[in-house]
C-alpha positions in Angstrom: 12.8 0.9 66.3 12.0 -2.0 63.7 13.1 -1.6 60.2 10.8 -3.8 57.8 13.7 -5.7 55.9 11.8 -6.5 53.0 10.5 -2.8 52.2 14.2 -1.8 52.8 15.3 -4.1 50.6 13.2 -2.7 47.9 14.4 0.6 48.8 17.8 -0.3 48.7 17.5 -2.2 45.2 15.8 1.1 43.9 18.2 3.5 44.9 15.2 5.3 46.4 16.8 8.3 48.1 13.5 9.3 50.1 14.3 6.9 52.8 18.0 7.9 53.2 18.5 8.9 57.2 15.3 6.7 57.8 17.6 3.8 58.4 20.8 2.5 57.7 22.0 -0.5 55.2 25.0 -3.1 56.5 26.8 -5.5 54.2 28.5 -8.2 56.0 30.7 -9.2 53.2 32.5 -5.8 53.4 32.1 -4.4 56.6 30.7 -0.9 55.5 27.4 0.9 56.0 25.9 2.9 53.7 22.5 5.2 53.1 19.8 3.2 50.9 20.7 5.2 48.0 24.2 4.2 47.6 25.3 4.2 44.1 27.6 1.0 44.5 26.2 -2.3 43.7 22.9 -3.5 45.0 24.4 -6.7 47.8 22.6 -9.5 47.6 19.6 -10.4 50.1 21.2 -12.8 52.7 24.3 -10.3 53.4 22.8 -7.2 54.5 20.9 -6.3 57.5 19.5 -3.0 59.0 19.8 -0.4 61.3 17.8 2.6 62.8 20.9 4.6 63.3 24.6 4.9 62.2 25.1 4.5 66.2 24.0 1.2 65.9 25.6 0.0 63.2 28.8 1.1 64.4 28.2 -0.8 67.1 27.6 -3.9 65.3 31.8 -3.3 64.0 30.7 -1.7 60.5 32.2 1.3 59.3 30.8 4.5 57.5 30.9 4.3 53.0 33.4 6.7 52.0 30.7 6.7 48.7 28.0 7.4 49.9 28.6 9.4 53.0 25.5 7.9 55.3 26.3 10.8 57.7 25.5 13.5 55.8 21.4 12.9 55.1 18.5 14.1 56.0 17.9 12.7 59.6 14.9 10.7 60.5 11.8 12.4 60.2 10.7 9.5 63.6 12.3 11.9 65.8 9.6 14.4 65.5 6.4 12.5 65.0 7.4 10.3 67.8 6.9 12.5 71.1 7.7 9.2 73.3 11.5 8.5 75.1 13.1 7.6 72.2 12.5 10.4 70.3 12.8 13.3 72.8 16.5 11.7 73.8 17.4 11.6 69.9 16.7 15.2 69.9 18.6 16.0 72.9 21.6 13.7 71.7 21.7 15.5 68.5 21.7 18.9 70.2 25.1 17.7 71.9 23.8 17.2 75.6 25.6 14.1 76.5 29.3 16.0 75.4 28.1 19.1 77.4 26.3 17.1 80.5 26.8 13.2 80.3 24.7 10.5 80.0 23.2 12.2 83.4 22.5 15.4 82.5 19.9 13.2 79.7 18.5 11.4 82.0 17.9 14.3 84.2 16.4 16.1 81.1 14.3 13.6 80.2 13.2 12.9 83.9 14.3 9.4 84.0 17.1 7.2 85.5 20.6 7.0 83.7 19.7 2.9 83.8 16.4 3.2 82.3 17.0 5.7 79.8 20.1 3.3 78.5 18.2 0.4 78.4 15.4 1.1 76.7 17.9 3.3 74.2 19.7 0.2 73.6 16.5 -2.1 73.4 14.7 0.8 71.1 18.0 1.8 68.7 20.6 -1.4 69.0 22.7 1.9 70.6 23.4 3.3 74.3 23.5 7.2 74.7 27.3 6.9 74.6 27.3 5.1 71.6 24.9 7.4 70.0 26.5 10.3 71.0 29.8 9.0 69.9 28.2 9.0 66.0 27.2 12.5 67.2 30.9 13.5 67.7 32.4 11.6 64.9 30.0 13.4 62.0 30.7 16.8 64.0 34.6 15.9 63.8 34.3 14.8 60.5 32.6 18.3 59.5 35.4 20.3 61.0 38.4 18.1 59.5 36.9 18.1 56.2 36.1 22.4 56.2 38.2 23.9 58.7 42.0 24.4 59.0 41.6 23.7 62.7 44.6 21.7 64.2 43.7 18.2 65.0 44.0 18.6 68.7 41.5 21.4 68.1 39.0 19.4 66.2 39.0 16.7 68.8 38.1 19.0 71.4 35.6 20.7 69.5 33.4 17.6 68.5 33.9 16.6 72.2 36.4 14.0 72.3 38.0 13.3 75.6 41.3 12.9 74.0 43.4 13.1 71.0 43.9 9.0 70.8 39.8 8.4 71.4 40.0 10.8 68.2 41.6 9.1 66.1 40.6 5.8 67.1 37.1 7.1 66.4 37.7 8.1 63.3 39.6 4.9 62.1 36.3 2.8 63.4 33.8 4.7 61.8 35.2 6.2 58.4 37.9 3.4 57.8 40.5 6.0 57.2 42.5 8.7 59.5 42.2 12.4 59.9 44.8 13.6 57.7 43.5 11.3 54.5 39.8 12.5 55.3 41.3 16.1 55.1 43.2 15.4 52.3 40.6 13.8 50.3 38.3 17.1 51.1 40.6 19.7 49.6 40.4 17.9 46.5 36.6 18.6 46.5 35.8 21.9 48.3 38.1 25.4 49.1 38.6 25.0 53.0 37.4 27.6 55.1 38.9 30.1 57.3 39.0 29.4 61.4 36.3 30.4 63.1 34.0 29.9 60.0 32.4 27.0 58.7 30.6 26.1 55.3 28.7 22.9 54.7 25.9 21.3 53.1 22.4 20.8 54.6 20.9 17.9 52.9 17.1 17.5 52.7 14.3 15.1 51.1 12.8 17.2 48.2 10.3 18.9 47.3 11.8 21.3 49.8 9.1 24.9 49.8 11.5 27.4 50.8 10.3 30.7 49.4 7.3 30.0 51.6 9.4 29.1 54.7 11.7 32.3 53.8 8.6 34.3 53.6 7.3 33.3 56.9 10.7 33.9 58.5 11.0 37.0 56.7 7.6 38.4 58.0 8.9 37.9 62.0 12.4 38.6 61.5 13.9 40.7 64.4 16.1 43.3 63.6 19.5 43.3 64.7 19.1 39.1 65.1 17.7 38.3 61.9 18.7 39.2 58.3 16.5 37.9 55.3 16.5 38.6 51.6 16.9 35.9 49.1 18.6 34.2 52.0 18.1 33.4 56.0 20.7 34.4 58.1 20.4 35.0 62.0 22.5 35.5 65.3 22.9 32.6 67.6 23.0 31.9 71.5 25.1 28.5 72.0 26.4 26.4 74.7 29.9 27.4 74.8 29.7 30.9 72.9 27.8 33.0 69.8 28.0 32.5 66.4 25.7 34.0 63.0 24.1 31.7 60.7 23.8 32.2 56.9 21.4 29.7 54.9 21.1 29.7 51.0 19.0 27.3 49.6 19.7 25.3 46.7 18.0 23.0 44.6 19.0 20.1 46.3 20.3 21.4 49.7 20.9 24.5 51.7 24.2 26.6 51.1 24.9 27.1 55.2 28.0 29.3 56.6 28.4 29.5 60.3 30.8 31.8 62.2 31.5 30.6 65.9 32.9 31.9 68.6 33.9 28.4 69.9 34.4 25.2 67.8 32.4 22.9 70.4 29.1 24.3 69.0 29.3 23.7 65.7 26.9 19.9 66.2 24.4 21.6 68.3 24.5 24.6 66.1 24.2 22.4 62.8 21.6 20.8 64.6 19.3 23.3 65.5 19.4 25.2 61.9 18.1 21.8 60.5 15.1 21.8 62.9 14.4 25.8 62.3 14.2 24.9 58.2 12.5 21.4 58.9 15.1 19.8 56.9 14.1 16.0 58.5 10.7 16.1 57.6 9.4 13.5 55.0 7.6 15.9 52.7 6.2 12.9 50.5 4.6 11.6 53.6 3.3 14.5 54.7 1.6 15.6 50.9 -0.3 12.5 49.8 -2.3 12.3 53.0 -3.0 16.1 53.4 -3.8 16.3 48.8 -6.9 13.5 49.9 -8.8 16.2 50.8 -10.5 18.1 48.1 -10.4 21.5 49.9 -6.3 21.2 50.6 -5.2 19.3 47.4 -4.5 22.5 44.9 -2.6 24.2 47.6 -0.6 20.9 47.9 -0.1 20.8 44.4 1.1 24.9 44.2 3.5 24.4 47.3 4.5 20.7 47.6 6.8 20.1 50.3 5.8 22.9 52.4 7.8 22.9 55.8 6.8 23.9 59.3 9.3 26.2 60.9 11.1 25.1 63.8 13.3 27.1 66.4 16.9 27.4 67.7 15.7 28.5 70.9 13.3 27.1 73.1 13.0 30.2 75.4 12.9 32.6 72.3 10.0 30.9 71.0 8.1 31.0 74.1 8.7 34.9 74.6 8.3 35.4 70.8 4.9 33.5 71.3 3.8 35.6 74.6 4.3 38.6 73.4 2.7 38.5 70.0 -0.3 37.4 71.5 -3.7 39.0 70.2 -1.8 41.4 67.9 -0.5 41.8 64.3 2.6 39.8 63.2 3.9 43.4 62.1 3.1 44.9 65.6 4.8 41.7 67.2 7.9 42.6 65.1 8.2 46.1 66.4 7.6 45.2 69.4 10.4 42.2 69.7 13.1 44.7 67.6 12.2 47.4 70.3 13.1 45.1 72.9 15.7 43.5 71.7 17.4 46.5 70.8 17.2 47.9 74.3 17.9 44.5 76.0 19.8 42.2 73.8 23.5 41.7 74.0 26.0 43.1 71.3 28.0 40.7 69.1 31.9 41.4 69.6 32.1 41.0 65.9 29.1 41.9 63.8 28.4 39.8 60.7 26.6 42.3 58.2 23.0 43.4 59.5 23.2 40.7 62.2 24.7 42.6 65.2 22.3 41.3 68.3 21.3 38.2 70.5 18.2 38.0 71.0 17.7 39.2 75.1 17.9 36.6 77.4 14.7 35.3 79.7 17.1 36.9 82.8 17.7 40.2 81.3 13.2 40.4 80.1 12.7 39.3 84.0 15.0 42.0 85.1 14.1 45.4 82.9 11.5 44.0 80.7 8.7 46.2 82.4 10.8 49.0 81.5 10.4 48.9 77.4 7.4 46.6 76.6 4.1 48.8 76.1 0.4 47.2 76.1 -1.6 46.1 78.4 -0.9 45.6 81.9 -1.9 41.6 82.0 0.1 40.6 79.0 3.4 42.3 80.5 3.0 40.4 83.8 2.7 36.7 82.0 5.9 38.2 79.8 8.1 38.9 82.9 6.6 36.1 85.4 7.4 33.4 82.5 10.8 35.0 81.8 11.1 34.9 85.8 10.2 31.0 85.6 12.7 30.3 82.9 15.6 32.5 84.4 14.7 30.5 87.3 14.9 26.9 86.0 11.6 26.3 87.1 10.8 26.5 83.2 12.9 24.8 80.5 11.5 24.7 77.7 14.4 22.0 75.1 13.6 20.0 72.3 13.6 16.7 74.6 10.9 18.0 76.7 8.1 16.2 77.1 5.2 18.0 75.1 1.7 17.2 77.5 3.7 18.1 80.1 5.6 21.4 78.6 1.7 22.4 77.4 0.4 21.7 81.2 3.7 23.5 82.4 3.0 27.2 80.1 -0.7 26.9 80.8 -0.6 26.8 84.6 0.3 30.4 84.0 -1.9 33.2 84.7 -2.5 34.7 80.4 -1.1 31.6 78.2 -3.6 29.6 76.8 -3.8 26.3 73.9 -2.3 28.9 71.2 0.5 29.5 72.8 1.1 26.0 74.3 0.5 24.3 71.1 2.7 27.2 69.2 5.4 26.8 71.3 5.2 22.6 70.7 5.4 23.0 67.2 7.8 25.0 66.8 10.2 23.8 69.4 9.3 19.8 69.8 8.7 19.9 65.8 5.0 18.5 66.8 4.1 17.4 63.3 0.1 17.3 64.6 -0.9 20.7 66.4 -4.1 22.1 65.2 -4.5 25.9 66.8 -8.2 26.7 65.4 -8.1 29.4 67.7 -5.7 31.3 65.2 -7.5 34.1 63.5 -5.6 34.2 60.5 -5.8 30.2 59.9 -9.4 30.1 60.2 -9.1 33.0 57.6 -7.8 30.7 55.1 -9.4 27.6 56.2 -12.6 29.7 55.1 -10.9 30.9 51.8 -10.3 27.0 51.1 -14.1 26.5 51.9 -13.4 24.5 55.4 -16.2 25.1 57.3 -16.0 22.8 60.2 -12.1 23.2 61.0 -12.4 20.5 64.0 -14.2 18.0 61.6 -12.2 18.5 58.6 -8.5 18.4 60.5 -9.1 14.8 61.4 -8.5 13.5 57.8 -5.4 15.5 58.3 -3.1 13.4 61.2 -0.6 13.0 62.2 0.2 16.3 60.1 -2.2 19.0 61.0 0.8 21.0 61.6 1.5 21.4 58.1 -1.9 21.5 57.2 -2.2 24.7 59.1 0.9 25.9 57.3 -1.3 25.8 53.9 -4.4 27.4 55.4 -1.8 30.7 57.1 -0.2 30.8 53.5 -4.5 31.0 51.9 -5.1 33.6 54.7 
């Protein structure tokens, strides 16, 4: 991905913090990279150079600012917008497939050849997938050192190490320092947390709308999985075990405590709570070209920064999708709790309200007929999709590729362009879905005065996704 060097630069020299996690600053003179906000003085032109990712600057034999922390920012917002290779493998990478699966279980995901799929990484990012999900495991390490009382051994294995001396190598390469000084250095600045229970910060580019992103939460919260009053908290399926989410947002980040059954989740799970609040999005971006128009402009103004909900699990989405089809988000609700309550599986340790996964494609295919009400058609396309993804012969993950995921859920009997293009924007974190088939967001595009939805959404790309989030919120 090229970085324009000059408008860096000017980033850089103006501490401007929207384009921290949009790339990454080197200095040759000392060795470190940084985020473009870095407080520490401004290095001169001729000894920096830039990055697209930490990955690749680590590479290149720099190591991470112990100032700034360039590890802990927003992500790129690239990852979404672009739907080609690149992108759909950074989303993967982050989610921690190559520690679960190898470099060949990408590949295999992403439907191309472990050679290609390096390569072009490489040519693309100045990083291999190894390389890139090495940065993966050194922030995940780095989280658990700094906020756990986990063993070191422990927090290897966790953030996926192979070994106890690739560890601290790691950790030496990238952050300049060993574990034990990292963990020192972090009880001067935060309490550390119990085992088994994690708190961090989730950084995010302001303005950040969250009482509008709550609210829409809030309004299809499942009962038993999802818990909301001033806060978002939820259960969570992972990899390697469960774990319960609690998210507080704060004026300049989100307040996040996860409980986990197993240590090895805590990247993927820290991944997948930033793309269900949209916390990579560039909201500055996204607002100047959707205030142009007239019609969207005082909404813009009211909620700036307004996010697009993502997901933390591809196959919930799809069955939360199918099944509220054609009815009320309040019917949908009952209906999910209903099922969920008869079909989803028990936490061994409740966390408040949050007692429930939410049930498992296998277990819908298997008894779903048995508790969902309605009519006849839209049960059958609920169990024969829960069938196909039981099966394998549906995966719906955040590196899939989104024309063919839509062609994939459409080639079933009942699932139409909504859902499709639902299920892409909240899963892929498709920044440019338009569903003018949605009742309530032609509601609101006629409250806003938006006669010709087709016509007037044009103006709006690549962000008609959160257009439509401010046309819902009139309706």
């Amino acid at each position: 991905m090229f970085v324009d060097t000059e408008r860096g630069y000017r980033a850089v020299a103006s501490r401007d913090t929207r384009f921290d996690g949009q790339f990454i600053l080197a200095v040759r003179t000392t060795g470190i990279y940084c985020r473009p906000s870095c407080p520490a003085t401004t290095p001169k032109r001729r000894n920096v150079e830039f990055y697209a990712t930490a990955a690749a600057a680590q590479a290149a034999g720099y190591r991470a600012c112990r100032r700034c922390l360039p590890d802990a920012v927003p992500g790129s917002p690239e990852w979404n917008l672009r739907a080609d290779l690149a992108g759909r493998a950074m989303r993967l990478i982050s989610d921690g497939i190559v520690e679960r699966e190898g470099v060949t279980g990408l590949a295999t995901r992403l439907g191309y050849s472990e050679r290609h799929v390096t390569r072009m990484l490489t040519a693309e990012l100045g990083a291999s997938p190894l390389a890139l999900a090495r940065a993966h495991r050194a922030h995940s390490a780095r989280l658990l050192i700094e906020t756990t009382p986990l063993s070191f051994a422990d927090v290897a294995f966790a953030a996926g190490f192979a070994s106890i001396r690739q560890f601290n190598d790691t950790i030496r390469a990238v952050f300049g320092t060993t574990p034990t000084q990292l963990r020192v250095g972090a009880k001067r600045r935060r309490p550390v947390s119990t085992a088994g229970k994690v708190s961090l910060r989730l950084a995010f580019r302001k303005p950040f709308d969250a009482s509008d992103l709550i609210s829409f939460l809030s309004a299809r919260a499942v009962d038993g999985v999802e818990e909301v009053t001033t806060e978002y908290a939820r259960t969570l399926r992972l990899s390697h075990g469960t774990g319960t989410a609690r998210l507080i947002p704060q004026a300049d980040h989100i307040d996040c405590t996860l409980r986990l059954s197993d240590m090895r989740d805590l990247g993927s799970a820290v991944s997948r709570l930033r793309r269900l609040f949209d916390l990579d999005a560039d909201p500055c971006a996204v607002d100047e070209v959707l205030a142009a128009d007239p019609a969207l402009a005082p909404s813009v103004a009211l909620t700036p920064g307004i996010r697009v909900p993502g997901s933390v699990d591809g196959s919930e989405i799809v069955l939360r999708a199918l099944i509220g089809q054609q009815i009320s988000v309040a019917a949908a609700r009952t209906t999910l709790s209903r099922l969920t309550d008869a079909l989803g599986e028990r936490l061994v340790l409740p966390d408040g309200e949050l007692t429930t996964l939410f049930p498992t494609a296998q277990a819908i295919a298997e008894h779903g007929s048995e508790v969902l009400t309605g009519p006849r058609k839209r049960i059958d396309t609920v169990i024969t999709v829960s069938s196909a993804i039981a099966a394998g012969d549906l995966d719906v993950h955040v590196g899939a590729d989104p024309d063919e995921l839509a062609a994939k859920l459409e080639s079933f009997a009942g699932v139409g362009p909504w859902t499709s293009g639902y299920v892409r924007m909240r899963v892929l974190g498709a920044p440019d879905i338009l569903l003018p088939g949605d009742v309530a967001l032609r509601n609101g595009a006629s409250k806003l005065g938006i006669s010709n939805l087709a016509d007037r959404s044009a103006a709006w790309r690549p962000w008609r996704s959160y257009a439509g989030m401010h046309l819902w919120k009139a309706s």
